[in-house]
N, C-alpha and C positions, 0 to 999 in steps of 0.2 A: 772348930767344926767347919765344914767346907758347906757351903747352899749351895744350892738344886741351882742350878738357870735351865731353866727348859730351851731347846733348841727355838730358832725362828723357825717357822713353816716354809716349806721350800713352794714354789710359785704356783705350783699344778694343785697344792695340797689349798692353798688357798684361793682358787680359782673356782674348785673343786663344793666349796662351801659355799660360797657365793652361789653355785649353781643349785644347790641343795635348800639355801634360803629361799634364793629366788622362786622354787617349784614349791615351798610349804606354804607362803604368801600368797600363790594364785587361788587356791582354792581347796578345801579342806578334805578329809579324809571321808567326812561322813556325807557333807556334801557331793561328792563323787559317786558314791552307794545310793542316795538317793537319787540323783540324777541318771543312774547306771538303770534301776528298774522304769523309768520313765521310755527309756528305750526298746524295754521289752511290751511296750503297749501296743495291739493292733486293733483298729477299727476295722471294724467286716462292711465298708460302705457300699453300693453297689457295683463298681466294677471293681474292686478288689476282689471281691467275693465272687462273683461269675468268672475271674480267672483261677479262685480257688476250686469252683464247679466244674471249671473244663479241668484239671489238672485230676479230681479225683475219679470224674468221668477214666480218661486217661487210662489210671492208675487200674482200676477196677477192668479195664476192657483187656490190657493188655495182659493180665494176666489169666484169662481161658479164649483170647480168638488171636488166629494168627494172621489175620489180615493188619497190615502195620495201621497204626494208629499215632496221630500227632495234629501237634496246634499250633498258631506263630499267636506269638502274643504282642503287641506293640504299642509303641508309646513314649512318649519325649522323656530327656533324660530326669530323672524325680519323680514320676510318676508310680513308684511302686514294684517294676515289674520284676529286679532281682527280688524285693522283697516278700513276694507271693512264692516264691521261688523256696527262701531259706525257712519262713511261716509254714509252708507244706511240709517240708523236709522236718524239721522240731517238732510239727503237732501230728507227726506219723504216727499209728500207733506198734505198739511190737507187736511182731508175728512170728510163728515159727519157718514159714514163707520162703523168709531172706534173713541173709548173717545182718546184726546189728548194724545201723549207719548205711546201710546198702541196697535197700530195697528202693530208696529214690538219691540220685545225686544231682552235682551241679554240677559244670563245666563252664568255664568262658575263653571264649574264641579271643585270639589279636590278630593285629592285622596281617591282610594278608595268609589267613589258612592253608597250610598243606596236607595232605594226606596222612603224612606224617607227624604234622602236630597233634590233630586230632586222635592218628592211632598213640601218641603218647599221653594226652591229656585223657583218654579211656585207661591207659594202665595208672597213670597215678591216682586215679578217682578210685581205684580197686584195690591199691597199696602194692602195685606188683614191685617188684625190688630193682627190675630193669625197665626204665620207663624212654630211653634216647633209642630213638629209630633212625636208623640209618635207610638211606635211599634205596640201596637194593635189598632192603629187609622189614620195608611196608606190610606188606601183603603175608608174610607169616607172624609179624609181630602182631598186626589185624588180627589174624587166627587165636593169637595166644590171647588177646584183649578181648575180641568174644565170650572165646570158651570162661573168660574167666567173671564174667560178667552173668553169663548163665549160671556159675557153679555159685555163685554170689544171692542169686534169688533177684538181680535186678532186674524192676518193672518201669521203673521211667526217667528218665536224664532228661532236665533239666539245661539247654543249652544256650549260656548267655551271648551277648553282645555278638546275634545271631547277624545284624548287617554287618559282618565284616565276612561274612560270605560274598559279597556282593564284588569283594577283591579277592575273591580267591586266586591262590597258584595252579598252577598244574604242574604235573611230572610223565613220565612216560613208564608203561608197564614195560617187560623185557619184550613183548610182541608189537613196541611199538605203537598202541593206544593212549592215548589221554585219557586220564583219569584227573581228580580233584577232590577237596574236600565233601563238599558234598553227595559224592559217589563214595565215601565211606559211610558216611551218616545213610544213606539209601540201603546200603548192602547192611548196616547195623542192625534196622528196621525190619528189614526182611529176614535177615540170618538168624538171630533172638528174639523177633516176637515183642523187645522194649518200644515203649512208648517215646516220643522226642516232644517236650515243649520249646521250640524256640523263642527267646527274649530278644528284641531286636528294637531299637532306634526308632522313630515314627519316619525317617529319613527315606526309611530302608522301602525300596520299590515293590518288594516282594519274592518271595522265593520262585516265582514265576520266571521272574528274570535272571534268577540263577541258573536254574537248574529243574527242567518242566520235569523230571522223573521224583525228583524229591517232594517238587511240590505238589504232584499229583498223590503224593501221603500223608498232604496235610489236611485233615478236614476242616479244621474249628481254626477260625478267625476272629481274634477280639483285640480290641484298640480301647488302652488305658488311657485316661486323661487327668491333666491337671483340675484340679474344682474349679468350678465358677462362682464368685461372689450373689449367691443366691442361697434358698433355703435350706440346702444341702449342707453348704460349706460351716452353717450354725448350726446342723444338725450331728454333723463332722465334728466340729470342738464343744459342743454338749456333752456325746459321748465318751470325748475322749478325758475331759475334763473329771466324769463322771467313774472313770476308769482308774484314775490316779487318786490315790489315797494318803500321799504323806505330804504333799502338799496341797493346799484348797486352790484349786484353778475356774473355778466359776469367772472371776474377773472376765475369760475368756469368751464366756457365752452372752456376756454387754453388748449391743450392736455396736456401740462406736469402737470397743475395742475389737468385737468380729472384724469388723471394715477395716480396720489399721493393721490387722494380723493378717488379713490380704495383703493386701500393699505392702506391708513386709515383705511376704513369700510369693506374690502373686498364685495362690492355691498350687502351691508346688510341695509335693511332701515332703521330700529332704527337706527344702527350707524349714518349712514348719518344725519339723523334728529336733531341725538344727538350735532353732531361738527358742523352741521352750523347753528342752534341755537346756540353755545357756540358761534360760529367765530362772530354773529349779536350782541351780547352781548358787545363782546371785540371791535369790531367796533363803538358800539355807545357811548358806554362808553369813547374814544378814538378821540369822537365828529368829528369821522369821516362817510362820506357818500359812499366811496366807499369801498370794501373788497380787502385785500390785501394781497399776502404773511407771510407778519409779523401777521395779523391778524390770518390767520388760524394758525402760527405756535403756539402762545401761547395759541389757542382755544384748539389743538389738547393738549400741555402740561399739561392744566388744566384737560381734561377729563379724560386724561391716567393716571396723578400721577406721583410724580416722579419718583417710582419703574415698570414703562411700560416695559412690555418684548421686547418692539419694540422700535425704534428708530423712532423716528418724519420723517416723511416722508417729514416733510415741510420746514425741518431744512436748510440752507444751509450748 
């Protein structure tokens, strides 16, 4: 009788495992699900919620008056303002109005904006099938991105990482004018009747020094901030604490542990987001139900690396 010898693995095949070990060892499947809903939590604190007020203001205006309507909203980066943004857009509700997904979108500007990024970053928010604009084909690609934005039912776009108008390009019309990004987003306003919120940098000096015709369409100014280590910021992980159901997060609302979840993030909400998702991870993975000191201390170590300029706040 002859026996079996199984081949050797060839090098990619075993590389390949390693790498597959390596990802079931970081962190568990279930632990993932639960750390996943942790991210869908939103505190309504108060300037999250007054840019959710200007946004449905907005939303409501621009759909029966045709005087353009728009807001610059700002604020250092973490402070929430994409995600006022994508929280509008999910807790929309359906309407017969606008086709599904369309009735509010996002957009986000890079640098340096031309006329023709923007008219392409409006066809692919629309799903048009030719979304590359060529330089002598601005201005009726415009037309096609319009009309197709009206035929859509859209009432407000959402426009991110609005300071990078601040470097905008320009190009010339065949008559020889200057035009720029901004002179679309002005002509969008006027031409559809859509509302604009721009999201922009705290950096950003203002659309004033853009572009005075655009900005003369924006009425509503509101400036998001990181928290401040005050009554707010425990009033802030109460809530949020109070929101979250699969693991007990009270630990959170301890003033010493308040103070040291500062100083983690400095009241920055990405940060924050970032370490107690990591802390729900190391908890569950830990087959534990409740959050504990030890739990945020190796949450925070994982985040920061072992070369952190700080020292763990959670350490004893």
């Amino acid at each position: 009788m002859k026996l079996y010898t199984p081949e050797a693995p060839d090098d990619d095949e075993v590389e390949d495992r390693k790498v597959a070990q390596r990802r079931l060892s970081t962190y568990s499947t279930q632990a993932l699900i639960v750390a996943a809903k942790c991210e869908q939590i939103h505190i309504l604190y108060p300037d999250f919620k007054q840019a959710l007020d200007i946004s449905d203001r907005l939303y409501q205006l621009a759909g029966h008056l045709t005087t353009p309507q728009g807001a610059l909203i700002s604020g250092p980066p973490g402070s929430a303002k994409t995600t006022v943004a994508n929280y509008f857009i999910r807790s929309l509700p359906k309407s017969s109005l606008f086709d599904k997904n369309f009735g509010v979108l996002l957009v986000r500007l890079r640098a340096n904006p031309s006329p023709g990024l923007i008219v392409s970053l409006l066809l692919h928010a629309v799903q048009y099938p030719f979304t590359q604009v060529r330089l002598g084909r601005v201005y009726s690609m415009r037309d096609i991105a319009f009309d197709a934005l009206k035929q859509k039912g859209t009432r407000l776009i959402f426009v991110d990482q609005a300071h990078c108008l601040a470097h905008q390009t320009r190009t010339r019309k065949p008559e020889q004018i200057e035009t720029a990004a901004s002179d679309i987003l002005s002509e969008l306003m006027d031409a559809t009747g859509i509302a604009l919120v721009f999201l922009a940098d705290q950096s950003f000096s203002g659309l004033e020094a853009v572009d005075k015709a655009l900005a003369d369409r924006i009425s509503v100014r509101h400036q998001m901030r990181h928290f401040s280590n005050d009554p707010w910021w425990l009033a802030f992980l109460h809530a949020f604490a109070e929101s979250f159901k699969d693991v007990d997060l009270t630990m959170l609302c301890q003033t010493a542990i308040a103070n040291q979840t500062y100083t983690a993030t400095n009241g920055n909400l990405r940060s924050f987001r970032r370490l107690i998702t990591e802390a729900i991870l190391v908890t569950v993975d830990a087959g534990a139900t409740v959050l504990t000191r030890e739990h945020l201390t190796l949450a925070y170590d994982r985040i920061a690396g072992p070369n952190a300029a700080r020292i763990n706040p959670y350490a004893p």
